[in-house]
Biopython code that builds the backbone (N, CA, C, O; Angstrom):
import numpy as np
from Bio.PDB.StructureBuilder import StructureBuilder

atoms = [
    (1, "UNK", "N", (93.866, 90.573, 60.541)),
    (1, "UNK", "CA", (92.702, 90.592, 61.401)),
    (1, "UNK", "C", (91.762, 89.437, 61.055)),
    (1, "UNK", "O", (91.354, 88.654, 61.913)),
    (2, "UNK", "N", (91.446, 89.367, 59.796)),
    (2, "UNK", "CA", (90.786, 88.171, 59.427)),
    (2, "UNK", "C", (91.710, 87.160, 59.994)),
    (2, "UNK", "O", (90.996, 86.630, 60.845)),
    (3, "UNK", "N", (92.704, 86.649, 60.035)),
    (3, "UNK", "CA", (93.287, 85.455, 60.174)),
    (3, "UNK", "C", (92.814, 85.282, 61.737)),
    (3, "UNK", "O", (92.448, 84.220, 62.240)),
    (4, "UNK", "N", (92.884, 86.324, 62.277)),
    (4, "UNK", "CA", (92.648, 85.523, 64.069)),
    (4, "UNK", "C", (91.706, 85.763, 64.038)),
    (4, "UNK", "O", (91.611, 86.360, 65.110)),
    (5, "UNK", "N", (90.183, 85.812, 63.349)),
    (5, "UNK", "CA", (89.231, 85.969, 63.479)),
    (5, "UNK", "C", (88.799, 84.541, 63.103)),
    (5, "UNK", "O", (87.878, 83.891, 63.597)),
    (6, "UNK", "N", (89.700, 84.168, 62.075)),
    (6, "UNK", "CA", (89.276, 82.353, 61.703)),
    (6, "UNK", "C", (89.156, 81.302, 62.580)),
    (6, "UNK", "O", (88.318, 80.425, 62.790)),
    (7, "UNK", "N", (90.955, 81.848, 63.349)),
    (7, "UNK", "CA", (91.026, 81.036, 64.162)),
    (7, "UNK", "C", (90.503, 81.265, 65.149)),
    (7, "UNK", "O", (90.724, 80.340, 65.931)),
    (8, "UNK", "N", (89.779, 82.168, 65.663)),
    (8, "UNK", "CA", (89.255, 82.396, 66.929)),
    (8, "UNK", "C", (87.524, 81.798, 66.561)),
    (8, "UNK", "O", (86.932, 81.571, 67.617)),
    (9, "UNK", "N", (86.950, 81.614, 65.722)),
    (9, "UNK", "CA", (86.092, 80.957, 65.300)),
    (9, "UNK", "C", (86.415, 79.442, 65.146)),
    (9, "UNK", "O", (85.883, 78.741, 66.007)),
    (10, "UNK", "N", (87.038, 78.913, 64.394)),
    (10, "UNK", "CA", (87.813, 77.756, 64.643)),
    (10, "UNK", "C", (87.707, 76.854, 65.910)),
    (10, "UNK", "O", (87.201, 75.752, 66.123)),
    (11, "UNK", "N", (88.381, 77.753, 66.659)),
    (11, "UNK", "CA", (89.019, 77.398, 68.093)),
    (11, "UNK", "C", (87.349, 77.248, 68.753)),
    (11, "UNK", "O", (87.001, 76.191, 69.281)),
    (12, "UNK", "N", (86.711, 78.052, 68.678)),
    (12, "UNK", "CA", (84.966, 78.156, 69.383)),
    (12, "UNK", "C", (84.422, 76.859, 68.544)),
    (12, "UNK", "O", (84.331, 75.917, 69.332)),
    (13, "UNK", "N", (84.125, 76.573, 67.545)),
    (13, "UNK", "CA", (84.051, 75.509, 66.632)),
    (13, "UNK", "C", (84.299, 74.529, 67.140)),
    (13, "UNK", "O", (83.418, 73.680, 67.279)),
    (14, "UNK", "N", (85.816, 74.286, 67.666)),
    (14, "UNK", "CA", (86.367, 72.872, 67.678)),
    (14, "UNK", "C", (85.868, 72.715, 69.529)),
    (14, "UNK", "O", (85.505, 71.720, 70.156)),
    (15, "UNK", "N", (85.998, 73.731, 69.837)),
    (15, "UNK", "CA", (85.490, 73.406, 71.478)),
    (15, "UNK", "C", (84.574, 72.692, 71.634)),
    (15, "UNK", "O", (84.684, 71.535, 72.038)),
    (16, "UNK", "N", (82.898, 73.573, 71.177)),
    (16, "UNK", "CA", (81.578, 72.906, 70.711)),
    (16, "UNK", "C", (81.754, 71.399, 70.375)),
    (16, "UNK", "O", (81.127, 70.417, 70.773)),
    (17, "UNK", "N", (82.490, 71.486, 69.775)),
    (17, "UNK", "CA", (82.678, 69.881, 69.337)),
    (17, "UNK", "C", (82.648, 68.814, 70.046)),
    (17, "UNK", "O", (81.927, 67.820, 70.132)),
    (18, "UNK", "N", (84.054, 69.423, 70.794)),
    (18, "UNK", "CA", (84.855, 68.313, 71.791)),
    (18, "UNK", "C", (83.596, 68.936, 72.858)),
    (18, "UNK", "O", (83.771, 68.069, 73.714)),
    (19, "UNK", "N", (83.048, 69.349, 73.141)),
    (19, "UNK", "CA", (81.989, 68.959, 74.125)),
    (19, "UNK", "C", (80.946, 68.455, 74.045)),
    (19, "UNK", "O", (80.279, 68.230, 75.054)),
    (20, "UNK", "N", (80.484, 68.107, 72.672)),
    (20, "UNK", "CA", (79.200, 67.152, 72.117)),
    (20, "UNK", "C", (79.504, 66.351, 73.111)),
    (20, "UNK", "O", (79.033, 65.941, 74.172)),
    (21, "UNK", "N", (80.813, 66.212, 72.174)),
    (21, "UNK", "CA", (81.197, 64.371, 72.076)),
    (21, "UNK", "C", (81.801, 63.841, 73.691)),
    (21, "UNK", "O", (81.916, 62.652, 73.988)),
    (22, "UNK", "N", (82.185, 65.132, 74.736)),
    (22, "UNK", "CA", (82.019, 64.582, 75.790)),
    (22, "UNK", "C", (80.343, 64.232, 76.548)),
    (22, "UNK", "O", (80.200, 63.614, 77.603)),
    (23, "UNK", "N", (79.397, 64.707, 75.844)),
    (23, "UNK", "CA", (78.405, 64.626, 76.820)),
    (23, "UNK", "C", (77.997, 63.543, 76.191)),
    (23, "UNK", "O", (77.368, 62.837, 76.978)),
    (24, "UNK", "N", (78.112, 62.755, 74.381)),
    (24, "UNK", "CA", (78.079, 61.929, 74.302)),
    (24, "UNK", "C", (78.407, 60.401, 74.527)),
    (24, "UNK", "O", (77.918, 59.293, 74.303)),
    (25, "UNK", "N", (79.628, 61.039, 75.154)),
    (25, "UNK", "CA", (80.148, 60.060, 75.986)),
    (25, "UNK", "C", (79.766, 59.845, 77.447)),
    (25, "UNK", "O", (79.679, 58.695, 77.879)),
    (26, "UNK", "N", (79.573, 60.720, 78.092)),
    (26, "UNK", "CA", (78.825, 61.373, 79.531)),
    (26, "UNK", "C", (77.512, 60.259, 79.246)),
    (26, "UNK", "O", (77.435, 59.376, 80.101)),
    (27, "UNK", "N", (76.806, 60.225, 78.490)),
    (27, "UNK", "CA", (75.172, 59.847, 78.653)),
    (27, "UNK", "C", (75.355, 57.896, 77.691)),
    (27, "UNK", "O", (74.468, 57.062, 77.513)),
    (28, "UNK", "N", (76.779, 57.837, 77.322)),
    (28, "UNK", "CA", (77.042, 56.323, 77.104)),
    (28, "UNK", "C", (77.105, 55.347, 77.939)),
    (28, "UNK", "O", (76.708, 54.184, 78.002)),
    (29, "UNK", "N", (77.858, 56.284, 78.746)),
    (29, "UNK", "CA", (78.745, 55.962, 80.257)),
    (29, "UNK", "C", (77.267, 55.432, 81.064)),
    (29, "UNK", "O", (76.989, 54.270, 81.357)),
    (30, "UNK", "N", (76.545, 56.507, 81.282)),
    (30, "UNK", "CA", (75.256, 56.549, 82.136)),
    (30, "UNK", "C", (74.806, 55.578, 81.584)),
    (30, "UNK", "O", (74.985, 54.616, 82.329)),
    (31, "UNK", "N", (74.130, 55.178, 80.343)),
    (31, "UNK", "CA", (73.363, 53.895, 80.062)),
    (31, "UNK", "C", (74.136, 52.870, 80.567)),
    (31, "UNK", "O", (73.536, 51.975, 81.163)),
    (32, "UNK", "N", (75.489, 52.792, 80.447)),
    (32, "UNK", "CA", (76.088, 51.447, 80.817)),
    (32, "UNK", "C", (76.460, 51.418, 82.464)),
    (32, "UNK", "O", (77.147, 50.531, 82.972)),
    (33, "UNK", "N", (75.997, 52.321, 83.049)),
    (33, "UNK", "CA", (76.056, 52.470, 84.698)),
    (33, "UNK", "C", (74.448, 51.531, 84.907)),
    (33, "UNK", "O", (74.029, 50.541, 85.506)),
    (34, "UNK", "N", (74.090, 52.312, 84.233)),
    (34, "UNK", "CA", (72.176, 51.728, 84.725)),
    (34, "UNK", "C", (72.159, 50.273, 84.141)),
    (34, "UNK", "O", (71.929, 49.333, 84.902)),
    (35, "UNK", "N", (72.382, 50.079, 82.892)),
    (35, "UNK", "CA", (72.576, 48.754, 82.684)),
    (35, "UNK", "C", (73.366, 47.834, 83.486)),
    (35, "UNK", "O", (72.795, 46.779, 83.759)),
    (36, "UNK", "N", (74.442, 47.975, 83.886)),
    (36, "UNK", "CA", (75.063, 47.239, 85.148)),
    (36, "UNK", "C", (74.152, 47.492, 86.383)),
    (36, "UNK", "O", (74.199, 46.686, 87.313)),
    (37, "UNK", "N", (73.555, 48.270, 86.425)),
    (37, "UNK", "CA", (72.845, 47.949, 88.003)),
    (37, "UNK", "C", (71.904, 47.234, 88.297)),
    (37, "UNK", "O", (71.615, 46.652, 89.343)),
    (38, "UNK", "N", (71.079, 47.342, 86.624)),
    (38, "UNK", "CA", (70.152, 46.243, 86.524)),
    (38, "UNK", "C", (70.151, 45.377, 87.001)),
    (38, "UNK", "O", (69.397, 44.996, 87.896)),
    (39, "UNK", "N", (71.382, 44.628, 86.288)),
    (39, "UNK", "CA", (72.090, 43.472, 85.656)),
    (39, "UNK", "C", (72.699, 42.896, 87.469)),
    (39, "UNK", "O", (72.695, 41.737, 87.886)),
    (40, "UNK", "N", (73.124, 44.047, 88.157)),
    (40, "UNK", "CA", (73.597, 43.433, 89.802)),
    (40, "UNK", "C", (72.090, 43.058, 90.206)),
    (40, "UNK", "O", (71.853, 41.929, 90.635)),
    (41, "UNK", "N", (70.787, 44.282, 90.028)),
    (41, "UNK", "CA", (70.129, 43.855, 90.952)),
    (41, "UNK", "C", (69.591, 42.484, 90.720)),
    (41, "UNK", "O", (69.224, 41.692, 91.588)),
    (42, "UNK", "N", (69.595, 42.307, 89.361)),
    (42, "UNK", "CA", (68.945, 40.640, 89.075)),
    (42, "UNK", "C", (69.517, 39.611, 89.339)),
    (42, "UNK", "O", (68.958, 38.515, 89.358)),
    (43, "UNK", "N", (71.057, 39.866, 89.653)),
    (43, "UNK", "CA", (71.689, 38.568, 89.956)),
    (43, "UNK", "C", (71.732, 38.154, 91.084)),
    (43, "UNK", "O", (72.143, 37.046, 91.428)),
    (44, "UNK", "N", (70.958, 39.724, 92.344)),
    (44, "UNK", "CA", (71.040, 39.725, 93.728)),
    (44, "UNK", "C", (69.683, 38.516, 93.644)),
    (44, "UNK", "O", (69.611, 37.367, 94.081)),
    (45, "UNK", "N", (68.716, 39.353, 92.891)),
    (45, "UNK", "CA", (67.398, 38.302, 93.072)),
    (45, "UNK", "C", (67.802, 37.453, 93.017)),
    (45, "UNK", "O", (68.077, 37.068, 94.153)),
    (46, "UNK", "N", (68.216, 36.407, 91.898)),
    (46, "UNK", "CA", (68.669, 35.118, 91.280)),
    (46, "UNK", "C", (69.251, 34.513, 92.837)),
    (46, "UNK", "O", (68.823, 33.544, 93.464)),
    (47, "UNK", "N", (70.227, 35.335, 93.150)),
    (47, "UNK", "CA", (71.277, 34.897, 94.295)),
    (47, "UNK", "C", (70.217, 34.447, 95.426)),
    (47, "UNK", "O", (70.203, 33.305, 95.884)),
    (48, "UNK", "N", (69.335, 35.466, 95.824)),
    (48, "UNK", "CA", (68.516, 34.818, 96.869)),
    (48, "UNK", "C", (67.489, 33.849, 96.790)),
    (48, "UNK", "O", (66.834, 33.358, 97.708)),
    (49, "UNK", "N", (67.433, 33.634, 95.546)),
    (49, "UNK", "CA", (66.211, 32.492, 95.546)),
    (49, "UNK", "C", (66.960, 31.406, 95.405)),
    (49, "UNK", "O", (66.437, 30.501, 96.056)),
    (50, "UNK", "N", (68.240, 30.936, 94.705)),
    (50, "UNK", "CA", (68.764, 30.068, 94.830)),
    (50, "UNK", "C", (69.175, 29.783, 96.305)),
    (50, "UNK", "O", (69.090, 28.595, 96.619)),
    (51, "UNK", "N", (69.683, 30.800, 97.448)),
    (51, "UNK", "CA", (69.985, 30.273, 98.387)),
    (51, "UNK", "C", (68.847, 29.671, 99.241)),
    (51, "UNK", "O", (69.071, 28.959, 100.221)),
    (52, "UNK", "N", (67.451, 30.043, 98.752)),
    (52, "UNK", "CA", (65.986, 29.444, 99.849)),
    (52, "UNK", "C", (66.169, 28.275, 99.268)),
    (52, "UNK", "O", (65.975, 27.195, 99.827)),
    (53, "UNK", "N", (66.552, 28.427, 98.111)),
    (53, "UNK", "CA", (66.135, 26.824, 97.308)),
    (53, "UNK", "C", (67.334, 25.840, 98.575)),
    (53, "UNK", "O", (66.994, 25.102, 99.501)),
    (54, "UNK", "N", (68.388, 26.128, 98.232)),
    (54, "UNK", "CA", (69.355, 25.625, 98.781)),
    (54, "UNK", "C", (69.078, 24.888, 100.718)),
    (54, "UNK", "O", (69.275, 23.830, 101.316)),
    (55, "UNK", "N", (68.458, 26.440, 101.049)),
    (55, "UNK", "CA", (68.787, 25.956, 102.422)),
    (55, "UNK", "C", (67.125, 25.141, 102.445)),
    (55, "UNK", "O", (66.779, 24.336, 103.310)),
    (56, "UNK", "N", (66.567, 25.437, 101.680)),
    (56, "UNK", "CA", (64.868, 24.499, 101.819)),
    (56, "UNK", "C", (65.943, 22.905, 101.364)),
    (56, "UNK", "O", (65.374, 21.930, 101.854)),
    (57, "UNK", "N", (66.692, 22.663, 100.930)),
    (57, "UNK", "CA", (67.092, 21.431, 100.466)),
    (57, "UNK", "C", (67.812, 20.519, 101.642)),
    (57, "UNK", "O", (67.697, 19.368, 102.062)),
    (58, "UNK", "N", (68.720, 21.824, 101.974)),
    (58, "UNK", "CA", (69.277, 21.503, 103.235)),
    (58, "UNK", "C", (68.832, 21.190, 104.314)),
    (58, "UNK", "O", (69.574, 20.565, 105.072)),
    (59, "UNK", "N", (67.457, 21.529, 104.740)),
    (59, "UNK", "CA", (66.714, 21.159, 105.747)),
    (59, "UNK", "C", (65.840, 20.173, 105.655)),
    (59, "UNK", "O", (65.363, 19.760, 106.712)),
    (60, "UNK", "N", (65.330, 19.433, 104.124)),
    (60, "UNK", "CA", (64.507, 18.419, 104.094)),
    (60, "UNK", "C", (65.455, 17.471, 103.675)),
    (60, "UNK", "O", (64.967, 16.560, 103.005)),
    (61, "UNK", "N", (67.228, 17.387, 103.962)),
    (61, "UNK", "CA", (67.987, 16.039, 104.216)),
    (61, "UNK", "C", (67.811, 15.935, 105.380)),
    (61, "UNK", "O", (67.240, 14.940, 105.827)),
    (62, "UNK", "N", (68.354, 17.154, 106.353)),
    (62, "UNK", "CA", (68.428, 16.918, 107.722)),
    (62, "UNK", "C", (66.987, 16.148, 108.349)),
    (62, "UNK", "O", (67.069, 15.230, 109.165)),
    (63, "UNK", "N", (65.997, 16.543, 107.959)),
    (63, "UNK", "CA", (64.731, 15.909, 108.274)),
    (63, "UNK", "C", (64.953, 14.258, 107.606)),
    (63, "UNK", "O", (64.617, 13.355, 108.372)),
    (64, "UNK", "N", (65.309, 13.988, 106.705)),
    (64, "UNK", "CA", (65.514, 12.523, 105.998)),
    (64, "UNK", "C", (66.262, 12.320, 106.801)),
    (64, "UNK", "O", (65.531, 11.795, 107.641)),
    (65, "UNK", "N", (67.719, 12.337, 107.435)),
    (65, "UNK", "CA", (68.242, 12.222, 108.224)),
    (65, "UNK", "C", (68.100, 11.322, 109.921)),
    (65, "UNK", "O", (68.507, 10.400, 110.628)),
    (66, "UNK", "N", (67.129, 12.552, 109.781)),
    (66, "UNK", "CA", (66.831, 12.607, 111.747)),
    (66, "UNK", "C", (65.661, 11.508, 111.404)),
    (66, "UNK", "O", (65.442, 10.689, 112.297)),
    (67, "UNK", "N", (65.079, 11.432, 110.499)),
    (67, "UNK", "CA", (63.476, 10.399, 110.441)),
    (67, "UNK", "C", (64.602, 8.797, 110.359)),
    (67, "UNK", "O", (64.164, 7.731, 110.792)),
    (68, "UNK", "N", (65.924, 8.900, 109.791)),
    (68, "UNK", "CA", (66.078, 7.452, 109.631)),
    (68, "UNK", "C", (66.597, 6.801, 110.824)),
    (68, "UNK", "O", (66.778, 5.584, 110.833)),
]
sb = StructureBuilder()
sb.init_structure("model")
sb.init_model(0)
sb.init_chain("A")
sb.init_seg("    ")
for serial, (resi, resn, name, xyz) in enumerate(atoms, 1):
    if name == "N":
        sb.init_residue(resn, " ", resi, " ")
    sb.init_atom(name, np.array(xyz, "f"), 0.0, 1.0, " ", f" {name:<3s}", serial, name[0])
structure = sb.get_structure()
């Protein structure tokens, strides 16, 4: 009786466990979700200011252009 009482403690034991360590993994996961989204939304910014830059460049050749 003691013996499956060990293991039936044991077994509750090792469960607890393996479910820390999934939620520790669960809430790793999540920081590195949010950190990547950051990380997209800043490159979206980056992305659009380089393209004003771009097309502002593009339009004061065409003006050099059309003036020569």
């Amino acid at each position: 009786m003691k013996l499956y009482l060990l293991l039936f403690l044991s077994a509750v034991s090792f469960s607890c466990m393996e479910q820390k360590k999934t939620e520790e993994i669960l809430q790793a996961k999540n920081k590195t979700i949010d950190s990547l989204k950051a990380e997209l939304k800043d490159c979206t910014a980056q992305a659009k200011i380089m393209a004003e830059v771009l097309e502002k460049e593009r339009i004061e050749l065409q003006n050099n252009k059309a003036t020569k």
